[in-house]
C-alpha positions, -999 to +999 in steps of 0.1 A: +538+586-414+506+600-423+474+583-409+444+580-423+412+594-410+385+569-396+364+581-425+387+572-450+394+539-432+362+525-434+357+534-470+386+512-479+366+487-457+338+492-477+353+490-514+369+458-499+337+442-487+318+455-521+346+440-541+352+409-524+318+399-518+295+409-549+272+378-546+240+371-518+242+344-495+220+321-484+226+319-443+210+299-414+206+318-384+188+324-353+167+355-348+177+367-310+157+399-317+132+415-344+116+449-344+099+475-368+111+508-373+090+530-401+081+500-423+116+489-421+129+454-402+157+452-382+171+418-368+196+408-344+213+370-361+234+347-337+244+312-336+250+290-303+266+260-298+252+228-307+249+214-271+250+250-250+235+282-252+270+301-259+270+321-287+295+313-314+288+341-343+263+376-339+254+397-367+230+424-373+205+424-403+182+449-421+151+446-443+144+475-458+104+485-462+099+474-497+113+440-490+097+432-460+061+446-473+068+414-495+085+393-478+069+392-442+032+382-455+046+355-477+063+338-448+035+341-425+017+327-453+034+300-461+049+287-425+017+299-405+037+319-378+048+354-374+081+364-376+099+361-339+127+363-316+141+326-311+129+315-346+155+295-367+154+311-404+171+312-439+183+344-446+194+356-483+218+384-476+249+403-489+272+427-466+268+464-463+294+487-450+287+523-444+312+546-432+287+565-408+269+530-396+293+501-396+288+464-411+252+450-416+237+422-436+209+432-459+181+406-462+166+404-498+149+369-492+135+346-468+122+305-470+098+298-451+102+262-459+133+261-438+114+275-410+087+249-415+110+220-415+126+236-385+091+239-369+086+200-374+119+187-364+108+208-328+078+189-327+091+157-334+115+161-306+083+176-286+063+147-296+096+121-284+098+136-251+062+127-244+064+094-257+094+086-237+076+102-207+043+081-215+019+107-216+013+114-252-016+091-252-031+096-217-059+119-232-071+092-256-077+067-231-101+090-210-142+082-222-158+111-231-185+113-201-220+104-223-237+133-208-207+163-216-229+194-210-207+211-185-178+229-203-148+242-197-137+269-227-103+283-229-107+309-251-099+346-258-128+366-244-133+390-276-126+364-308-152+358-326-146+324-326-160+321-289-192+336-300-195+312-330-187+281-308-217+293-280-239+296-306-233+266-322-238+246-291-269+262-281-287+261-318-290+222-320-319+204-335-332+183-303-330+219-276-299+206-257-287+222-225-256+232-224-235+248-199-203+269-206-179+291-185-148+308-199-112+304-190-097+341-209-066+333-223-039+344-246-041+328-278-015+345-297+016+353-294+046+343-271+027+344-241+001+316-252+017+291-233+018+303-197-019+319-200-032+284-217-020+267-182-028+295-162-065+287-173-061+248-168-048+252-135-079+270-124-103+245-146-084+219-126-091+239-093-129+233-102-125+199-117-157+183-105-179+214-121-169+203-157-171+175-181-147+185-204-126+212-218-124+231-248-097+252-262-106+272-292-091+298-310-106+316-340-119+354-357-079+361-365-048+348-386-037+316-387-001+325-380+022+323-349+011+292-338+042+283-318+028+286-288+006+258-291+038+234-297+057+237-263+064+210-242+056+228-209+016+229-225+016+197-239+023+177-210-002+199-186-025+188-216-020+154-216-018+154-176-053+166-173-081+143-160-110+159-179-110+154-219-094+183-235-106+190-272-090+213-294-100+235-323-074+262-327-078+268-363-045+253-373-056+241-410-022+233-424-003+214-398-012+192-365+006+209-338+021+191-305-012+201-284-032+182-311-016+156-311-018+149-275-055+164-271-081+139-264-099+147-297-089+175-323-112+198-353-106+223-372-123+253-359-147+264-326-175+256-348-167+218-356-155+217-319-194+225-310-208+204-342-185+177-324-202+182-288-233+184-298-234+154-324-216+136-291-249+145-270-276+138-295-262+107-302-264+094-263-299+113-268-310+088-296-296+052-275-313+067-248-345+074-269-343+037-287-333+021-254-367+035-241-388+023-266-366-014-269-380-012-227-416-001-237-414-028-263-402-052-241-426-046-212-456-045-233-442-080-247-442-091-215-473-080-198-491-097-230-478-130-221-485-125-183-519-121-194-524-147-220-505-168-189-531-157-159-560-157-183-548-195-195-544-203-153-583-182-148-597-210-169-582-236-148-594-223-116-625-235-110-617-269-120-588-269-095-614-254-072-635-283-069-609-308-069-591-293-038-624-282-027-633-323-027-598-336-014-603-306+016-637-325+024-631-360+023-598-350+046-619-329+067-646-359+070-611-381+080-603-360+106-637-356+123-642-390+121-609-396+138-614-366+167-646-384+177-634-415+184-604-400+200-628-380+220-650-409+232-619-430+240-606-400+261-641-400+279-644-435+289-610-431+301-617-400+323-648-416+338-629-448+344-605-428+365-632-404+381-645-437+393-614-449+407-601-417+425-641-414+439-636-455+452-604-442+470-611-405+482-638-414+505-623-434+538-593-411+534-615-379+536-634-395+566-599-402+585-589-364+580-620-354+595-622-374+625-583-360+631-596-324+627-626-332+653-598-344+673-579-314+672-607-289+676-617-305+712-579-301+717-585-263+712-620-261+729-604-271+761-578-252+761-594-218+753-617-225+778-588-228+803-575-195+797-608-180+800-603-146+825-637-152+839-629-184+854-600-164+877-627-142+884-648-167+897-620-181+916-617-148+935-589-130+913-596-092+903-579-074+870-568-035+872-575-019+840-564+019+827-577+031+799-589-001+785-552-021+790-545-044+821-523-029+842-492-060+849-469-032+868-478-009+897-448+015+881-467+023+848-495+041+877-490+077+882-512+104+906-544+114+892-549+080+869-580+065+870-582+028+870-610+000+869-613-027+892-634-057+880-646-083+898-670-121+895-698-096+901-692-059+893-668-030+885-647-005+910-635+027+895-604+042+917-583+074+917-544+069+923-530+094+950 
C-alpha cells in the first residue's frame, strides 16, 4: 500500500475544509490571548464551561492587517474598550487550512454590540452583588463635608486631565483655597484595578488629612474602560469613609464605579466645576447668614435703645417716688430707734440703780474679811522673822551668801560668816 506524504495529506484536508465549508460564520467566543505581529492580529479563541473554568473548545484565529486596520478602531469606537484577553466577542470567520501551517479561523468581522451587551450583563451582575452585599449605596448616604478643600486625587501623574482639573479648582471667581495631593495611578489598561486601590489604601492610611476623593481620568481615549467595572474596586469604593467622586471620562456608558461613587461627571473639569460650585455655595449661606446676623443685631440693638431711652424718661420720676417712700421710711425708722433707745436707757439706769442699792454692804463685808486676813499674815510673817532668833541668842552660819543647814557641805579653806543680835564674825574652816 502506498502512503501518502504528509504534504499531500493535508491538501486533501484542505480541499475538504474549502469545499465543505465555503460560507463565514458568525461565532461567540472568548479571547484567552491577543497580540500584534507586523500590523497583523493573532488571537487565541476558547470556550469554558458554564459553571467552571474548564475549557470545552480552543481555536486559533487571524486578522490579517487590512482587516484589523478596519476593524480594531471601529470596535473600540463603538464599545469604548480595547480589544483584550478575557473579552467575550462575535467573531465572523471561515476555516483556513494550510499545508505548511495547520487549521486557523480567519476573522473578516467583529460586533461590537455583542461585546457591549456582554459588558452590561457583567455590570448588572457587578451591580447585583453589591446590592445583595448592601454597599451599593453607602457612598450616597455620606454628606459632602461643607468646607471640602482638602483633596484626595487619584489620577495618572502625566494626563492632561490632572492639569485641567488643578486648574480648574484654583481659577474660581470668589479666590478659594484649595488643597490637593496626588494618589499616581494606572488608569488604563488591565492593571487599573489593583493601582486604583493601591492609591485608596494609602488615602485611607491618611484619612483625617482629606475631605474627599477624586478619581479622574482624562488627555487620552475613551476606550478600555473595563477596569473601572470590577467588583474588587467597586466595593473598596463604596467601603470608603470619605466621598469618592468620579469623572473618568466615560461619556457613553455609567460604569460599576459610577454607579456606586458618591457623586459622578463627566470629565476632571466638571469634577472641579462640581467642587468648586460645592464651596461657593457654603461661601454664599455663610455670606447671607452673616448679613441675616448683622441684620438681626442691628434690629435688635434699635429696640434696646428705643427700650432704655423709653425707661431714661421714666427715671427721674421713679427717682423721686422711691426717693420719697426711702424718706418717709427712713423718718419711720428713726422715729422708732429713738424711742427704742430711750426705753433701753431708762431701763439701764433702773438697773444701774439697783445693782448700786445692792453692791455696797456686800463690798464692805469683803473688805472687812480681807482686813481680817491680812492681820492673819502680819502676825505670822512677823513670827518667822530671823532677827527675833537672833535676839533670842541664836547665830546663822552663812557661805557665800547661803545658810549653811549641814556641817558636811564645809570643806578646808571655806570661809564662812557668823552673824549675830549685834555684829558679824568671819571664820576660816581648817
Amino acid at each position: 500500500m502506498k502512503a501518502l506524504s504528509l504534504f499531500e495529506l493535508n491538501n486533501l484536508v484542505r480541499e475538504v475544509i474549502s469545499t465543505a465549508f465555503d460560507n463565514e460564520y458568525w461565532v461567540e467566543a472568548e479571547l484567552s490571548e491577543l497580540r500584534e505581529v507586523r500590523g497583523h492580529c493573532y488571537m487565541e479563541l476558547i470556550q469554558k464551561e458554564l459553571f467552571s473554568n474548564t475549557p470545552v473548545a480552543k481555536a486559533s484565529a487571524k486578522c490579517w492587517k487590512n482587516k484589523w486596520q478596519t476593524l480594531r478602531p471601529k470596535f473600540e469606537k463603538v464599545s469604548g474598550q480595547h480589544l483584550h484577553a478575557g473579552l467575550k466577542v462575535m467573531l465572523k470567520v471561515y476555516p483556513d487550512f494550510h499545508e505548511a501551517y495547520g487549521f486557523s479561523w480567519i476573522v473578516t468581522d467583529i460586533n461590537p454590540e455583542f461585546t457591549m451587551g456582554d459588558m452590561a450583563r457583567k455590570r448588572l451582575e457587578i451591580v447585583k452583588q453589591l446590592q445583595a452585599e448592601g454597599i451599593f449605596d453607602l457612598q450616597k448616604e455620606l454628606e459632602l463635608p461643607l468646607f471640602a478643600q482638602r483633596i484626595a486625587v487619584i489620577s495618572s501623574a502625566n494626563a492632561a486631565g490632572y492639569g485641567d482639573f488643578c486648574h480648574q479648582l484654583n481659577d474660581n471667581s470668589y479666590g478659594l483655597k484649595f488643597y490637593t495631593r496626588l494618589f499616581p495611578a494606572v488608569m488604563q489598561g488591565e492593571e487599573i484595578e489593583q493601582s486604583v486601590i493601591a492609591a485608596l489604601n494609602k488615602i485611607n492610611q491618611r484619612m483625617d488629612d482629606f475631605d474627599v476623593v477624586v478619581i479622574i481620568r482624562g488627555g487620552g481615549a475613551t476606550s478600555d474602560m473595563s477596569g473601572f467595572d470590577t467588583l474588587s474596586l467597586s466595593e473598596n469604593v463604596a467601603n470608603f469613609p470619605l466621598p469618592v467622586i468620579t469623572g473618568i471620562g466615560h461619556d457613553r456608558d455609567e460604569s460599576v464605579l459610577d454607579m456606586v461613587s458618591h457623586t459622578r461627571v463627566k470629565t476632571p473639569t466638571a469634577a472641579a466645576a462640581f467642587l468648586v460650585d460645592h464651596l461657593e455655595e457654603v461661601y454664599e449661606r455663610v455670606l447671607d447668614a452673616q448679613t441675616e446676623l448683622l441684620t438681626s443685631v442691628r434690629h435688635r440693638m434699635e429696640m434696646e435703645k428705643a427700650q432704655l431711652q423709653h425707661l431714661g424718661e421714666k427715671i427721674p420720676m421713679l427717682f423721686s417716688l422711691y426717693k420719697e417712700r426711702q424718706e418717709t421710711m427712713l423718718d419711720h425708722w428713726f422715729q422708732a430707734l429713738t424711742t427704742a433707745i430711750q426705753t433701753h436707757l431708762v431701763q439701764e439706769t433702773h438697773r444701774l440703780e439697783q445693782l448700786k442699792r445692792g453692791i455696797k454692804p456686800s463690798i464692805e463685808q469683803q473688805m472687812m474679811r480681807e482686813n481680817y486676813h491680812l492681820s492673819l499674815l502680819s502676825q505670822r510673817v512677823k513670827s518667822l522673822d530671823p532677827t527675833l532668833l537672833l535676839h533670842r541668842g541664836y547665830s546663822m552660819t552663812m557661805l557665800n551668801g547661803r545658810i549653811v543647814k549641814d556641817k558636811s557641805l564645809l570643806k578646808s579653806g571655806d570661809e564662812i560668816e557668823t552673824i549675830l543680835e549685834n555684829g558679824t564674825i568671819l571664820s576660816i574652816i581648817k
